[in-house]
C-alpha positions in Angstrom: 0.0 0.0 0.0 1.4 3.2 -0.6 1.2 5.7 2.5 1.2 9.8 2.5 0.5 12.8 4.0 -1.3 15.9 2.6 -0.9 19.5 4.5 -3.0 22.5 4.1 -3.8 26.1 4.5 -6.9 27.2 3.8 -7.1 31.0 3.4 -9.9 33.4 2.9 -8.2 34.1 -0.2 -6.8 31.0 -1.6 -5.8 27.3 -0.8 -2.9 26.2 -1.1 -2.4 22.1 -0.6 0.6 19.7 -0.6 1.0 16.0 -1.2 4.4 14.3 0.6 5.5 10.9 1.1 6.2 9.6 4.7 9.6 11.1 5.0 8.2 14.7 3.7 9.4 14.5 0.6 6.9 17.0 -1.6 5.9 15.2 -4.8 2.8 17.7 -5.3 1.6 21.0 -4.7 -1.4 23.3 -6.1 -3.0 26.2 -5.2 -7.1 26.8 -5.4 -9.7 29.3 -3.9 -10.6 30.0 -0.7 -11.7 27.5 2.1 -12.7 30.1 4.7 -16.4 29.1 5.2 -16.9 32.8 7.5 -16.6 34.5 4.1 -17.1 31.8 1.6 -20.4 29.8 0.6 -19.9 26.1 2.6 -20.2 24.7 -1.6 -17.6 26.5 -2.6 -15.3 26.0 0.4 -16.0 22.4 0.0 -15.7 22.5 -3.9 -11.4 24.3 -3.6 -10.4 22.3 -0.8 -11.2 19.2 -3.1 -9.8 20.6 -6.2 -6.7 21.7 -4.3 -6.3 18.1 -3.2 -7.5 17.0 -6.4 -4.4 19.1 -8.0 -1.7 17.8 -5.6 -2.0 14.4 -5.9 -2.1 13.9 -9.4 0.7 12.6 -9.9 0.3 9.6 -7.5 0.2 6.2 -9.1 -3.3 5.5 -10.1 -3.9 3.2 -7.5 -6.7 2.5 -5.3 -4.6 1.6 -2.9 -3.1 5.0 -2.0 -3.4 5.5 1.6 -3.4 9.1 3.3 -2.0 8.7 6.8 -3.0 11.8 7.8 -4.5 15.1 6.9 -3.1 18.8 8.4 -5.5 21.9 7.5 -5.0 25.0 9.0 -7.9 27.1 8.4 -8.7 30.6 8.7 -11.7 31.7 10.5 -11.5 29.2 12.9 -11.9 31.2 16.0 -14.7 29.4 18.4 -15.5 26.0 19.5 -19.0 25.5 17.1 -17.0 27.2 14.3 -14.3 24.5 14.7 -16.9 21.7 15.0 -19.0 23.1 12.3 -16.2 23.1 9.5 -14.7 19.4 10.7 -18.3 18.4 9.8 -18.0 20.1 6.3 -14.9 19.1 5.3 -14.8 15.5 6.5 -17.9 15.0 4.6 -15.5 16.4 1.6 -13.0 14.4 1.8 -15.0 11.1 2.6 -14.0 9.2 -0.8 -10.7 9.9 -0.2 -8.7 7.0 2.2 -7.7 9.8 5.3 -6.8 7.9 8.2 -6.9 10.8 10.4 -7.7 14.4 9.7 -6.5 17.1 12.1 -8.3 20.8 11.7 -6.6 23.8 13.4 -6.4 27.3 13.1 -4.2 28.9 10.6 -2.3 30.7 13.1 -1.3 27.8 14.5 0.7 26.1 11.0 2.0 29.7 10.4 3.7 29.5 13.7 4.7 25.9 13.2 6.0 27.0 9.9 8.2 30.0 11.4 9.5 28.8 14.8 10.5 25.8 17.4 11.0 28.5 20.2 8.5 27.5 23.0 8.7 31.5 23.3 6.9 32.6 19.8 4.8 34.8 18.4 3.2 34.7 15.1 1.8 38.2 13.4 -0.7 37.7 9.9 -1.4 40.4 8.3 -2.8 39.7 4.9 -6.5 39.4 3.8 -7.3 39.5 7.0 -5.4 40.0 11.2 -4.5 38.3 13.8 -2.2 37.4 16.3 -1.5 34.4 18.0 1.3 33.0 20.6 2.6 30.1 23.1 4.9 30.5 25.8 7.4 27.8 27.6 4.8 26.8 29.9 2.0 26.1 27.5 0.0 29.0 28.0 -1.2 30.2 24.3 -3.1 33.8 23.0 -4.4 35.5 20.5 -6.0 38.9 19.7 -8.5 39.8 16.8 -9.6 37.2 14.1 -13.2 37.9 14.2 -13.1 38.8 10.5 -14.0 42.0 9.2 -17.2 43.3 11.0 -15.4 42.8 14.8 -11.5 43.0 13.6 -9.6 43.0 10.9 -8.0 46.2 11.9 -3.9 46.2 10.5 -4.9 44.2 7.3 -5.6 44.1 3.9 -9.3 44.8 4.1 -8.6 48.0 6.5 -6.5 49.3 4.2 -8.5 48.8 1.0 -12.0 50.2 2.9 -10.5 53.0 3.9 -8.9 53.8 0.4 -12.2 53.9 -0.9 -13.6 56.1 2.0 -10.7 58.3 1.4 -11.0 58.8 -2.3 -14.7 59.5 -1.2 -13.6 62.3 1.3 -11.2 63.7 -1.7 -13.8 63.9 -4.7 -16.6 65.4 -2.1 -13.8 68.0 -1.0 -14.1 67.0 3.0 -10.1 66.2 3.0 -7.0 67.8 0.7 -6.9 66.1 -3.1 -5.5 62.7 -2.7 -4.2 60.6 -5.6 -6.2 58.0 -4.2 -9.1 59.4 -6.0 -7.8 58.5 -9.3 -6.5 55.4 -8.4 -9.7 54.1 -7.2 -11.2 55.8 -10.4 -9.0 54.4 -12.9 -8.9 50.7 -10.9 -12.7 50.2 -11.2 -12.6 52.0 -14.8 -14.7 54.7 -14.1 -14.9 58.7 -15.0 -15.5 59.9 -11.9 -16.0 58.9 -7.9 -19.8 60.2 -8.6 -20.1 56.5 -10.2 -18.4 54.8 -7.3 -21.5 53.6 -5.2 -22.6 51.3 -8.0 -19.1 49.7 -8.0 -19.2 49.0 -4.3 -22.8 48.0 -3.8 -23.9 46.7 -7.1 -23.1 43.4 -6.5 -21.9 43.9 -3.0 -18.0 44.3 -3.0 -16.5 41.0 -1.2 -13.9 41.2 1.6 -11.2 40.0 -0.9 -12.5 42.3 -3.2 -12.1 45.4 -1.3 -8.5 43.5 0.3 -7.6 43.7 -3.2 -7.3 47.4 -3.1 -4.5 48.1 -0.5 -2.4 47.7 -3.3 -3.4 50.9 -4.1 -2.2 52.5 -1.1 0.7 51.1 -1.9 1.6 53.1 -5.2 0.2 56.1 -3.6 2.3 55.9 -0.9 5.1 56.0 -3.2 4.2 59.0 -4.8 4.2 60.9 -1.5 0.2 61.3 -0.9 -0.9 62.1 2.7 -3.9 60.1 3.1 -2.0 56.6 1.8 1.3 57.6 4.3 -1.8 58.0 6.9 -3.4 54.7 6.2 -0.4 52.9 6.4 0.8 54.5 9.6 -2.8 53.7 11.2 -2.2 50.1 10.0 1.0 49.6 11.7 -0.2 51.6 15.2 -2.9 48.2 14.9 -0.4 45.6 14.8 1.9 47.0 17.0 -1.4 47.2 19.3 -2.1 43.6 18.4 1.1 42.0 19.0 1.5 43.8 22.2 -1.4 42.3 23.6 -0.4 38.6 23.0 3.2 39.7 24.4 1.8 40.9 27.4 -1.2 38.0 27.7 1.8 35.6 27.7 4.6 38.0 29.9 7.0 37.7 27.0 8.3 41.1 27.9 11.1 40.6 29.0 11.5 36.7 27.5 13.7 36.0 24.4 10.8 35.1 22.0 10.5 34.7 18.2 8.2 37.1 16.3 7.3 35.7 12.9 5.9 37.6 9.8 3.3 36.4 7.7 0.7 37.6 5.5 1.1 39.8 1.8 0.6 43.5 4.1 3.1 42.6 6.7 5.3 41.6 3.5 4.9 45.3 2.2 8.3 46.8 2.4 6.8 50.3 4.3 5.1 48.0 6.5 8.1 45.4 7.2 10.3 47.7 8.0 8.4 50.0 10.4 7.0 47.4 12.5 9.9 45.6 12.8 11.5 48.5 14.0 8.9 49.6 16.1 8.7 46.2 17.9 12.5 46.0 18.5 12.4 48.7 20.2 9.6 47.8 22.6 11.1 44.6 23.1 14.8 43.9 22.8 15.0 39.8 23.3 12.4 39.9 20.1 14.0 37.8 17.4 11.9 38.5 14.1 11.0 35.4 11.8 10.8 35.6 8.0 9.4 32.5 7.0 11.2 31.1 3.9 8.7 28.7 3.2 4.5 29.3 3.0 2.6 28.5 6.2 1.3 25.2 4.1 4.6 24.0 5.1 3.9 24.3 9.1 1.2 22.2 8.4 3.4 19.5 6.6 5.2 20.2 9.8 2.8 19.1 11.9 1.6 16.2 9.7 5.4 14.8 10.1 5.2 14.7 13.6 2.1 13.0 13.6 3.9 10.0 11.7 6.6 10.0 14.5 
């Protein structure tokens, strides 16, 4: 029988999945949409974490005798007790015609850490599509701040950023704050003359949290050209993570601990952002050792999934 392991992390912008033989040893690796079932439809959570299975293991041996020994998914949105019990019910159901011996569901947090750090001390920061922070200490003790999506938290991501671009193009066409170039950015994105056409854009359907995460990337270029409202936003964003990370430090009295701090998500990534809160949280805490993961968090969960074997 041929034995192997799958890893993966499942985002609330894309799925990302890995197939590995018993010694970890990738042999496949594909990427699909997102598996967050807070902010995706439960068909078409169900639907990418298949087809990003689907996509990894197609180059096993056609063999019905292809065993999975075990099944790693960190998942984002996974923040309560019925949430967790809710989505183990979805997903097993999934992934019932495939031969899993035993499928472990955990937070995505918690294979981003994995993926970044074996310090009993460590903090992980994600700051992409969404926030949150999440931490252990030596004696067990774990923490975490924000990750109630986008109508409780959110603050210091992706979707901050990219509502209030919108908002502040708004304030720019209606004349309630100085000309931003934000305006035209916004304008020219969503290929229209004029902010006056805006509202349709965003309501007509519905913008999506990806949707409107999509658009930090406009406060990116703004940034560069100097404009005040972007170098605002982005200075707002990092005052939220430094908030965020604080709060796990101090939940788990890493003050004055040598801990790791790992990085992960696209805005953390930003260069603006990197290097201002790395800065900023070096010099609140001087035994902080900051992380940047080489390898995606899926990786943490292959982690994980290799210590299960053991």
């Amino acid at each position: 029988m041929n034995k192997y392991i799958l890893a993966v992390d499942g985002g609330g912008t894309k799925t990302e999945a890995i197939c590995a033989d018993a010694t970890g040893v990738v042999i496949g690796q594909a990427i699909a949409g997102p598996t967050n079932i807070t902010t995706t439809s439960v068909g078409a959570a169900s639907f990418n974490l298949i087809e990003a299975i689907r996509q990894a293991i197609e180059n096993l041996p056609v063999d019905d005798e292809n065993e999975f020994s075990v099944l790693v998914m960190g998942l984002a949105g996974l923040d309560s007790e019925s949430e967790y019990e809710e989505a183990y019910k979805i997903f097993s159901e999934s992934l019932h015609h495939y031969n899993i011996k035993k499928f472990i569901l955990l937070n995505d947090s918690l294979i981003a850490l994995e993926n970044g750090s074996n310090n009993p001390n460590a903090v992980i920061l994600i700051s992409g599509t969404g926030s949150n922070c999440f931490g252990r200490n030596e004696t067990g003790e774990t923490a975490k701040t924000s990750g109630m999506d986008f109508l409780l938290t959110d603050q210091g991501s992706g979707y901050a950023i990219g509502r209030r671009v919108l908002r502040e193009a708004v304030k720019s066409y209606d004349g309630r704050s100085d000309k931003s170039s934000l305006e035209n950015l916004v304008a020219n994105y969503f290929k229209i003359s004029s902010i006056s056409e805006l509202k349709k854009e965003v309501y007509n359907p519905l913008l999506s949290k990806i949707e409107i995460a999509n658009l930090a990337y406009l406060c990116s270029q703004a940034y560069t050209q100097g404009d005040r409202a972007a170098t605002d936003i982005f200075e707002k964003t990092v005052n939220e993570i430094i908030i965020m990370v604080s709060a796990v430090v101090d939940k788990l009295n890493l003050n004055s601990k040598l801990f790791d701090c790992v990085f992960s998500g696209s805005i953390i990534m930003l260069p603006y952002m990197q290097e201002k809160v790395s800065w900023l949280l070096k010099e609140k805490y001087e035994n902080l050792n900051l992380v940047l993961p080489v390898n995606n968090p899926v990786f943490g969960a292959l982690k994980i999934a290799l210590k299960e074997l053991a």
